[in-house]
Steps between C-alpha positions, in 0.01 A plus 500: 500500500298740718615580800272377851434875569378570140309175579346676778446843289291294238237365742163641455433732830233226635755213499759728703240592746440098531849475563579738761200440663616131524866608635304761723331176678809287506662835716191542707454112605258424260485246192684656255163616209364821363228577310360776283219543346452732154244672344315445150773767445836340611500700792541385872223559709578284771793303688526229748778310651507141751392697830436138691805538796444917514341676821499815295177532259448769256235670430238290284697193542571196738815362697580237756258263362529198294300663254669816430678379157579717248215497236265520800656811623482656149187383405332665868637826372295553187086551516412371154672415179440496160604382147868381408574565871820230628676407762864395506637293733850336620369175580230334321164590743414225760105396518387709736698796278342379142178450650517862634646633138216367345209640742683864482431494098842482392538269223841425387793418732882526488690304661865462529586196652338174540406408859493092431396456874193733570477673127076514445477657149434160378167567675398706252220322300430175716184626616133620379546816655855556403462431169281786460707758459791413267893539659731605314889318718821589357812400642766338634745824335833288479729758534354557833422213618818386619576789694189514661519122586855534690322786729197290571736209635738658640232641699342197644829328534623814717243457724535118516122496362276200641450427145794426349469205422217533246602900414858342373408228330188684288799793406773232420272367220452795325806709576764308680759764440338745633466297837892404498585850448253587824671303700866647408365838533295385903853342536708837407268722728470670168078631547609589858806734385245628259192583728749640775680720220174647321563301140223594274249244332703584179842416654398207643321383209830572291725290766224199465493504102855499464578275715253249367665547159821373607 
C-alpha cells in the first residue's frame, strides 16, 4: 500500500494548490478552501484561497468580506478564458461561486468535497439562462474528501461557529467519520500545534488521512 506522502506526490499540481491553499486559510483565520484555475493546457493560471476574516488583500483580489471565497478570488484574477479551461476546487462551489464560474466562461468544475449545507453546483441547469451553456461537475474525489471534511469542521467547531447546528448535522450525513475525527483532533489541540509549528498542507493532510483510516 502507498504510503500518505506518495499519496501526496501523485496529486495532479492543481489539486495540491487546492489543498494548501485550503490549509493556508485555516492558518490565516479563514475557511479552510483553495482554488485554482487551469488552462485549456493543464496549466495554472490563477489561484485563490477563503480571504473572508483577512485585513490583508492582494493584489487583484478581495479580503475581509463575506464574499472573498476562493473561486471568487481566482476567478477575479484571470481577464478571459477559453476552451477546456477548469477550475478545481476543495469544496464543492457555493451559489454565489457556481454562478460566478459560469459567467467567467469556465465550463467544467472540480470539486473535492461535497458541501451538503451551502454546495450550489446543483444549480447548474435549473434555469433558461443557465442551461445555455453546458457544465461539465465532477466530483466529490473520495480519497480527498475525508480529509478535507475533518478541516472544514474542525474549523467551525474551533471557533464555536453560530451554525453548528445545521453545519454538523449536513457533514454527519455524508461523512460522519470525518466529523468524529474533527472533534478528537479540536479536542487534542492538534491544528493549533500545527499552525503554531509551520506543518505543511501535505503534513497535515497525511496526519488527517491516516488517522481517518484507523
Amino acid at each position: 500500500m502507498s504510503s500518505d506522502r506518495d499519496f501526496w506526490i501523485s496529486l495532479s499540481r492543481p489539486w495540491q494548490v487546492c489543498i494548501e491553499e485550503s490549509w493556508a486559510s485555516f492558518a490565516a483565520g479563514s475557511i479552510p478552501i483553495g482554488a485554482a484555475v487551469v488552462d485549456g493546457r493543464g496549466e495554472i493560471v490563477a489561484v485563490g484561497r477563503n480571504r473572508t476574516r483577512e485585513t490583508d488583500i492582494p493584489p487583484g483580489q478581495i479580503a475581509n468580506t463575506q464574499i472573498a471565497h476562493a473561486e471568487i478570488n481566482a476567478l477575479a484574477q484571470i481577464a478571459h478564458s477559453g476552451p477546456g479551461w477548469a477550475i478545481y476546487s476543495a469544496v464543492e462551489p457555493c451559489p454565489m461561486c457556481a454562478g460566478a464560474i459560469y459567467m467567467g466562461g469556465i465550463r467544467q468544475v472540480y470539486f473535492a468535497a461535497r458541501d451538503p449545507y451551502a454546495g450550489g453546483t446543483d444549480l447548474y441547469g435549473m434555469t433558461p439562462y443557465l442551461r445555455v451553456k453546458a457544465m461539465q461537475v465532477f466530483g466529490p474525489y473520495p480519497d480527498l474528501e475525508g480529509a478535507l471534511l475533518v478541516w472544514q469542521a474542525a474549523f467551525f467547531l474551533m471557533e464555536e461557529h453560530r451554525r453548528l447546528d445545521s453545519l454538523i448535522p449536513a457533514w454527519e450525513r455524508i461523512m460522519p467519520d470525518s466529523v468524529n475525527l474533527a472533534r478528537r483532533l479540536v479536542r487534542q489541540g492538534f491544528f493549533v500545534e500545527a499552525i503554531e509549528s509551520g506543518r505543511s498542507a501535505a503534513e497535515v493532510l497525511e496526519v488527517t488521512r491516516r488517522e481517518l483510516q484507523k
